[in-house]
N, C-alpha and C positions, 0 to 999 in steps of 0.2 A: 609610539604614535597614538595620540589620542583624537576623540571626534566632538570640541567642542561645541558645535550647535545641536549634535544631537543630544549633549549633556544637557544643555539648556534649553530644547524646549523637551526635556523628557519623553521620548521615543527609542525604540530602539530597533535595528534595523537586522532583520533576522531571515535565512533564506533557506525555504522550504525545501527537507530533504525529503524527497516523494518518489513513489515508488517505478525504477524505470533509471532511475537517477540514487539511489542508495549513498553511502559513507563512502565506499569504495570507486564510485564513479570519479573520470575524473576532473572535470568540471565542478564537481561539489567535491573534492579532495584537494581542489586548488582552494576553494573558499574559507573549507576548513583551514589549511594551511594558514589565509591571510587573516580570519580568525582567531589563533590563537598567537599570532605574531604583535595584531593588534591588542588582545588580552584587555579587553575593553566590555563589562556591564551591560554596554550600548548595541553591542554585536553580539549577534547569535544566531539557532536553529532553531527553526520550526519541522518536527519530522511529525508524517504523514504514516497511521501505522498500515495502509495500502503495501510498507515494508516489510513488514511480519506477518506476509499469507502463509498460510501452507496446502492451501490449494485453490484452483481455479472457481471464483463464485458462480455457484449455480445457477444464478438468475441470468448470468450473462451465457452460459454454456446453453441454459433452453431459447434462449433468445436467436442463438446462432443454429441450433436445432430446430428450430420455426423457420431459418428459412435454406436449412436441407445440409445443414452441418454431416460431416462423414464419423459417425460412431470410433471407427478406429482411430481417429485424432484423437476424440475425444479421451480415449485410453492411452494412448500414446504418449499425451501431456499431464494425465493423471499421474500416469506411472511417474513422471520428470519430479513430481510433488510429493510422492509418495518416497523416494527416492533422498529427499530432505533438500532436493535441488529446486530452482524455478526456472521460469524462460527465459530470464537477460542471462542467467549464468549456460544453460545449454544451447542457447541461440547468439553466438557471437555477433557484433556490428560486422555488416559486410565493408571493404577497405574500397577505397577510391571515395572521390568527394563526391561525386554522381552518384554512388551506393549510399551513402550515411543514413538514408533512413529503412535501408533495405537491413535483415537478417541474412545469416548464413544458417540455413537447415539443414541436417544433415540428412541424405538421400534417402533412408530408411522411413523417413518421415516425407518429404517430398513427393514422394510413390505413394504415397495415404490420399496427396490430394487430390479431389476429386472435380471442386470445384474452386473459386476464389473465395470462398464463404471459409473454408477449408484453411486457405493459405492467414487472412483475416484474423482467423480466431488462434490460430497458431503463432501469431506477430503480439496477436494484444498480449500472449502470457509472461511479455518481456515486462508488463507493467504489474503481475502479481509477484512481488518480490519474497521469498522466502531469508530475511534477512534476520540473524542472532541474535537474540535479546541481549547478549552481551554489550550492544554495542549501548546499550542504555546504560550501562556504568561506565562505559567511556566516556560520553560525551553530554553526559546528564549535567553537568555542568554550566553547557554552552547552552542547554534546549530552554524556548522560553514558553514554549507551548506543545499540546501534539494536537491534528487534528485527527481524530478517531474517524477514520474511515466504514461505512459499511456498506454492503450494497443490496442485504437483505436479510432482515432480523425475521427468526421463526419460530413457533415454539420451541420446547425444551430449553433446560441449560440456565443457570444463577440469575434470579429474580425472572423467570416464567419465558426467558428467550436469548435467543441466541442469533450472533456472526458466525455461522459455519468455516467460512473463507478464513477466519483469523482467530487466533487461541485468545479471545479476552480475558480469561480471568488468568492467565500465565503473562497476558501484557501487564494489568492493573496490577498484579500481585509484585510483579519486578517494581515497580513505581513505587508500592507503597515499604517495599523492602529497603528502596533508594531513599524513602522517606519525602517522593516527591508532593508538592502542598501545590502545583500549578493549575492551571487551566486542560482539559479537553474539550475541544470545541465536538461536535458531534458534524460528522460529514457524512449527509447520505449523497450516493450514487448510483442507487438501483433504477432512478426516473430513467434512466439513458437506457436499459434495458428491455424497458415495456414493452410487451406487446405493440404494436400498431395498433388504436382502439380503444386499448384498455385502461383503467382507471389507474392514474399515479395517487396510490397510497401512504405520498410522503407524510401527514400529520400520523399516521398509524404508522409507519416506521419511524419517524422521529422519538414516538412518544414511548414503542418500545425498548429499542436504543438506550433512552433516559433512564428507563425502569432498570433493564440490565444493567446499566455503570452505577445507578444509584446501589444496589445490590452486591456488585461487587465492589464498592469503595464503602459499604457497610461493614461487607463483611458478612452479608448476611446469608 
């Protein structure tokens, strides 16, 4: 089966594998499936590297600690990271169609919370995915893009900064082993953490961002 109009007006239709939603999901393990059935140029992925955290970013953690976050989650869900795990894999979907956008926590962590701030911050870590870099020679193939996610560049770390949340130069360095020549689009999402008040210093995070991928796709 082929997709003649999107042959012809050159486009191609490509569906973002993002973090929360991974390879293994299965909604995006059906797509793949009709992706390579179709084995069509015109079809592909766009993955989001928000798939390859390996831990909880800290601008969202002090954010949820501004407004009275309980410490012991915080260690709780560290550990889950530290552990080589994340939250969609320790936090199963809860069953019944009334639950689907609920989690299952296990009690040990449940007993942590203190407030809804609590349960909140322990739900979003289903969206820091720690997922294999392996999965980049599998499907390097079908990717037509990634968007490089961050949600706060700091100092330290290859060309003067760093995404703590995510191993970039073990991302870029897989890419350029794959001998990949595509696009990263650069995705901030630290503005959704601010303070209430405080200045969004998206041109200053964009611009270090740029600094650190130009640096690590030097080489330098």
């Amino acid at each position: 089966m082929q997709d003649p109009l999107a042959e012809k007006l050159g486009i191609t239709m490509a569906v973002e594998v993002h973090a929360g939603m991974s390879f293994d999901h299965p909604l995006t393990a059906a797509w793949i499936e009709q992706m390579r059935d179709l084995d069509n140029p015109h079809v592909g992925l766009v993955v989001d590297f928000g798939i390859y955290c390996h831990r909880y970013p800290e601008i969202a953690t002090n954010y949820f600690r501004a407004q009275g976050l309980n410490e012991d989650v915080v260690e709780y869900i560290a550990d889950i990271y530290a552990s080589g795990s994340d939250g969609r894999r320790a936090f199963p979907r809860a069953t019944g169609e009334e639950n689907r956008d609920a989690y299952e926590f296990p009690e040990e962590l449940t007993h942590l919370f203190k407030s809804p701030v609590d349960e909140v911050y322990a739900t979003n870590a289903s969206g820091y995915e720690n997922t294999s870099l392996d999965t980049l020679d599998e499907y390097l193939p079908w990717i037509k893009s990634f968007h490089a996610k961050f949600w706060e560049m700091v100092p330290d770390g290859v060309g003067g900064y760093q995404e703590a949340s995510i191993d970039y130069p073990a991302v870029v360095a897989r890419l350029k082993q794959l001998d990949y020549d595509g696009y990263l689009c650069s995705e901030y999402e630290g503005q959704r953490f601010i303070i209430p008040g405080d200045p969004i210093p998206d041109v200053e995070q964009l611009t270090r961002h740029q600094q650190m991928l130009q640096a690590l796709i030097n080489g330098e």
